[in-house]
C-alpha positions in Angstrom: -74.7 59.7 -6.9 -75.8 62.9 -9.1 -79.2 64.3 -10.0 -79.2 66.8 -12.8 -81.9 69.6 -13.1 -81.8 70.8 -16.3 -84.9 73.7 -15.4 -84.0 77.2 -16.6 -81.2 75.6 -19.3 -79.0 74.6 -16.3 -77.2 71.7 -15.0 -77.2 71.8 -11.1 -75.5 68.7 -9.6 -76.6 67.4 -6.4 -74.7 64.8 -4.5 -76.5 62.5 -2.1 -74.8 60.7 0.4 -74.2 57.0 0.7 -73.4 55.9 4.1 -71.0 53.2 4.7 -73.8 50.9 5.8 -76.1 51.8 2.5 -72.8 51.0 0.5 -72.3 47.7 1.8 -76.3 46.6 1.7 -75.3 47.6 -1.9 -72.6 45.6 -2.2 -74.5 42.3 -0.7 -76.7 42.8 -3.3 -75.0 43.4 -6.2 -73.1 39.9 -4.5 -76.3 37.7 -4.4 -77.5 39.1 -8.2 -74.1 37.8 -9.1 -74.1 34.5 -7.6 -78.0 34.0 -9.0 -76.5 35.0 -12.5 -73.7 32.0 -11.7 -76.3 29.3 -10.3 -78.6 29.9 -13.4 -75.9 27.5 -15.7 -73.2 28.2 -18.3 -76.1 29.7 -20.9 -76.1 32.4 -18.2 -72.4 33.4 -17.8 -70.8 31.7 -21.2 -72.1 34.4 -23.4 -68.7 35.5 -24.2 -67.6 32.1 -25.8 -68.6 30.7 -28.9 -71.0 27.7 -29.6 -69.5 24.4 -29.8 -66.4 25.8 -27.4 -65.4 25.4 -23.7 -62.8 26.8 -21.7 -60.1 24.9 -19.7 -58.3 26.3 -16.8 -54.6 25.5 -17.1 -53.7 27.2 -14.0 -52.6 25.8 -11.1 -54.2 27.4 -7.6 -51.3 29.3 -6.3 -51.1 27.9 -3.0 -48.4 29.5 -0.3 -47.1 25.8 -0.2 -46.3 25.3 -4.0 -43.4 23.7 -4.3 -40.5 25.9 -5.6 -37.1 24.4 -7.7 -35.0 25.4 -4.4 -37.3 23.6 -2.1 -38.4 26.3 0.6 -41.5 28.5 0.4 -41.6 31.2 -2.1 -44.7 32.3 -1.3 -45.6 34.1 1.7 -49.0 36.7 2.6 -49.7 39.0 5.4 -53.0 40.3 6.0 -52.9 44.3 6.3 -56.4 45.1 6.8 -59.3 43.1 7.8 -63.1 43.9 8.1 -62.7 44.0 11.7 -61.9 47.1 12.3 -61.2 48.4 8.6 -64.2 47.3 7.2 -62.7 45.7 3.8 -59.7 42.9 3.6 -56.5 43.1 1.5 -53.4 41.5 1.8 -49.6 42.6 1.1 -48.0 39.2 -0.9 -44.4 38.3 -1.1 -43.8 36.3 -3.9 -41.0 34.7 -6.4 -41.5 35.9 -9.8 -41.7 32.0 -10.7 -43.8 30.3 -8.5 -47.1 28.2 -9.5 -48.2 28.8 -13.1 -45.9 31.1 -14.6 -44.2 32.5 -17.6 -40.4 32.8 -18.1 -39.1 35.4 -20.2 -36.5 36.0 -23.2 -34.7 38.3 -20.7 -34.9 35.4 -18.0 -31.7 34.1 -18.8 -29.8 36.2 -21.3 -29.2 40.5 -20.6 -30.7 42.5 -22.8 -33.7 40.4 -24.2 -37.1 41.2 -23.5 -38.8 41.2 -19.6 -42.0 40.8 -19.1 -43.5 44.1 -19.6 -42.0 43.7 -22.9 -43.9 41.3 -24.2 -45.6 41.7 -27.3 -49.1 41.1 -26.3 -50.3 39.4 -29.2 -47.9 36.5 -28.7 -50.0 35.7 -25.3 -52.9 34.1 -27.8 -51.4 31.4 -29.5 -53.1 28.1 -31.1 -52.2 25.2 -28.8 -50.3 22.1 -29.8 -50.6 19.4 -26.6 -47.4 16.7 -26.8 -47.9 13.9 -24.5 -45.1 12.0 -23.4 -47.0 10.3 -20.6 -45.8 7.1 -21.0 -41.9 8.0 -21.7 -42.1 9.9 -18.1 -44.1 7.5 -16.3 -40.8 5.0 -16.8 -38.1 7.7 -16.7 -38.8 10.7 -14.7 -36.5 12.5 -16.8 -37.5 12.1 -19.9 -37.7 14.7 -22.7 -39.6 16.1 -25.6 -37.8 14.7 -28.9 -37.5 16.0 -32.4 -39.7 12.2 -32.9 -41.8 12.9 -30.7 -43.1 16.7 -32.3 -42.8 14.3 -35.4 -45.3 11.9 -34.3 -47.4 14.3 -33.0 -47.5 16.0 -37.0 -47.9 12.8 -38.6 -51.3 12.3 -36.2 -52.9 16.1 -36.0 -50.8 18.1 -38.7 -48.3 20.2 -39.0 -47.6 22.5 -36.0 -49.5 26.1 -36.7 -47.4 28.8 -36.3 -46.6 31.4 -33.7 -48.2 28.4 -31.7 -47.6 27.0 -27.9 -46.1 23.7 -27.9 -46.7 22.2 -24.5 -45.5 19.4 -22.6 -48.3 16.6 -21.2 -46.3 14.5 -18.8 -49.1 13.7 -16.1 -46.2 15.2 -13.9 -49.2 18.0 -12.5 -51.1 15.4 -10.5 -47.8 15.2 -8.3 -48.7 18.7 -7.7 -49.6 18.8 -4.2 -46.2 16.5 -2.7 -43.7 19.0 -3.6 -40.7 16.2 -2.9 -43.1 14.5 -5.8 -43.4 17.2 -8.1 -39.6 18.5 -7.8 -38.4 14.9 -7.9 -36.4 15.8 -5.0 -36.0 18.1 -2.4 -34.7 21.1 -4.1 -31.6 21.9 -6.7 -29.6 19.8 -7.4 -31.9 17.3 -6.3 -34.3 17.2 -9.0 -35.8 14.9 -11.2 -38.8 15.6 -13.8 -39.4 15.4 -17.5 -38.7 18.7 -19.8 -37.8 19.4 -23.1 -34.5 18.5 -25.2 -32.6 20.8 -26.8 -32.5 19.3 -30.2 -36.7 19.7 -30.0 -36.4 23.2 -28.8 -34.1 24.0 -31.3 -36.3 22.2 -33.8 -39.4 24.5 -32.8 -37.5 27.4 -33.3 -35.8 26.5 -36.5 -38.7 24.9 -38.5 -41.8 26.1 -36.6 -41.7 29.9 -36.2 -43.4 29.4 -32.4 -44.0 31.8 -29.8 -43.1 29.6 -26.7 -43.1 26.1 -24.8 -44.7 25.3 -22.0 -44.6 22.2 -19.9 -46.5 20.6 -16.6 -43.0 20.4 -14.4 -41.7 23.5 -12.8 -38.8 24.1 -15.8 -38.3 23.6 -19.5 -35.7 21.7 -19.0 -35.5 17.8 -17.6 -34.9 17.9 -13.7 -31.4 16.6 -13.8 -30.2 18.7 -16.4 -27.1 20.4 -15.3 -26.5 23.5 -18.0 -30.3 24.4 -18.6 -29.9 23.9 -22.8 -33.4 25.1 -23.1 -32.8 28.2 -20.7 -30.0 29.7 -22.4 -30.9 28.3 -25.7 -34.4 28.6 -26.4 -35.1 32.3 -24.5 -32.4 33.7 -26.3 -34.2 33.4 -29.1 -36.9 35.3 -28.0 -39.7 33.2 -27.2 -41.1 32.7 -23.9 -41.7 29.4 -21.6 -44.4 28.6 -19.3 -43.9 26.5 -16.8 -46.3 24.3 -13.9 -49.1 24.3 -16.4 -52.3 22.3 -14.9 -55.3 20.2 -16.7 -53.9 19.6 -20.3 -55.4 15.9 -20.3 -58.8 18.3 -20.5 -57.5 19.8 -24.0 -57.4 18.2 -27.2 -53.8 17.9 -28.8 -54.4 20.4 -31.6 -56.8 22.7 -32.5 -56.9 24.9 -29.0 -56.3 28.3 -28.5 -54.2 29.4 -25.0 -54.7 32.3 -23.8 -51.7 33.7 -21.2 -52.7 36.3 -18.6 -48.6 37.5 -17.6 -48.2 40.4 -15.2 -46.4 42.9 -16.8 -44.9 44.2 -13.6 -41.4 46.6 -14.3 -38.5 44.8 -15.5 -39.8 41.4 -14.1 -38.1 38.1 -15.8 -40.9 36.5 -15.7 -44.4 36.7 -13.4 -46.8 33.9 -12.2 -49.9 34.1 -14.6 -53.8 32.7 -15.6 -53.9 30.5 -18.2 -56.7 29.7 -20.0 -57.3 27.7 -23.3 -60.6 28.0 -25.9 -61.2 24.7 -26.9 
């Protein structure tokens, strides 16, 4: 902290210390203000979003037990200093670039396309277009988005804005927390969950002019595919998936805006992520 004395024309700083037990009173504090601020309601810390709108969380917690498409943990933590003795807590993380909520990149699947510190940033706000296919997966866990399907969908909200996110409603995310559930299996090969076809990814791309599709299982593509179509295909084009997305029975099926918070770490092919939607 500084005092300035301007007497005589001058500026003379002074520093007074703060000792580490003044810092953390501080710190408690400024904690307690905070969680006052929280506790007075959403006219208190919703002054960012517009009248009339919420927003949705479509993350999933990223738990060191999500379930990963090879079936053993992907996630793992180690604790590197604690507040007994260091005084402060922080952990060193090991993680798979897609684990949890996370976004796959152009560059995921083909060489040379963009990575995800190459994104271009306005692509990561996109209007949100919400296809459910509940009831095709709840009788065949692989089912798949279908050129129909994005038909029906136009034929009950309208067309399909562009540069939007078309995602995937299964229900599969409330399998989330079985991973032999949510993987349909225990681990590649052995997989069974709904995704998207080809022919609708192709569709998107050709007539729609999106920026990416995102789904609720942990890959574009169905569970027992066995070339990844959508992979290869539909990243090579240069749009982006997002995959393990949570809560999208809380979103209407147009008229949303995502929002997706990637880590633009070096060269990474893709990056867990926060996604949020205005709605």
């Amino acid at each position: 902290m500084c005092v300035a004395d301007i007497s005589n024309g001058h500026h003379h700083h002074q520093t007074h210390g703060l000792d580490r037990r003044s810092f953390v009173k501080a710190a408690a504090a400024a904690t307690v203000a905070g969680a006052a601020v929280a506790a007075a309601g959403p006219a208190a810390t919703a002054l960012a979003v517009p009248p009339g709108r919420t927003v949705v969380d479509l993350t999933h917690r990223l738990v060191k037990s999500f379930p990963s498409f090879f079936g053993p943990q992907a996630l793992f933590d180690e604790v590197i200093f604690d507040y007994d003795p260091d005084g402060f807590f922080s952990k060193e993380w090991t993680v798979l670039e897609h684990i949890g909520t996370h976004i796959d990149t152009p560059g995921h699947f083909s060489q040379g396309m963009p990575l995800v510190d190459q994104l271009e940033v306005a692509d990561l706000v996109a209007p949100l277009a919400v296809i459910d296919i509940k009831d095709k997966a709840s009788a065949d866990p692989n089912a798949t988005v279908e050129v129909d399907d994005l038909l029906a969908y136009e034929d009950a909200h309208g067309r399909i804005p562009r540069r939007a996110l078309v995602a995937m409603n299964s229900g599969w995310a409330e399998k989330v927390d079985d991973g032999d559930e949510f993987r349909g299996g225990v681990g590649f090969p052995d997989l069974n969950f709904p995704g998207f076809s080809f022919d609708a990814a192709d569709w998107l791309v050709t007539h729609r002019n999106i920026v990416g599709i995102a789904v609720d299982t942990m890959s574009l593509d169905p569970g027992n595919s066995a070339d990844f179509a959508v992979h290869f295909g539909f990243l090579a084009s240069g749009r982006y998936g997002i995959e393990s997305l949570a809560n999208l029975d809380a979103v209407p099926a147009a008229g949303g805006r995502a929002f997706i918070g990637a880590i633009p770490w070096e060269d990474g092919s893709g990056s867990p992520c926060r996604v949020l939607a205005l709605v």
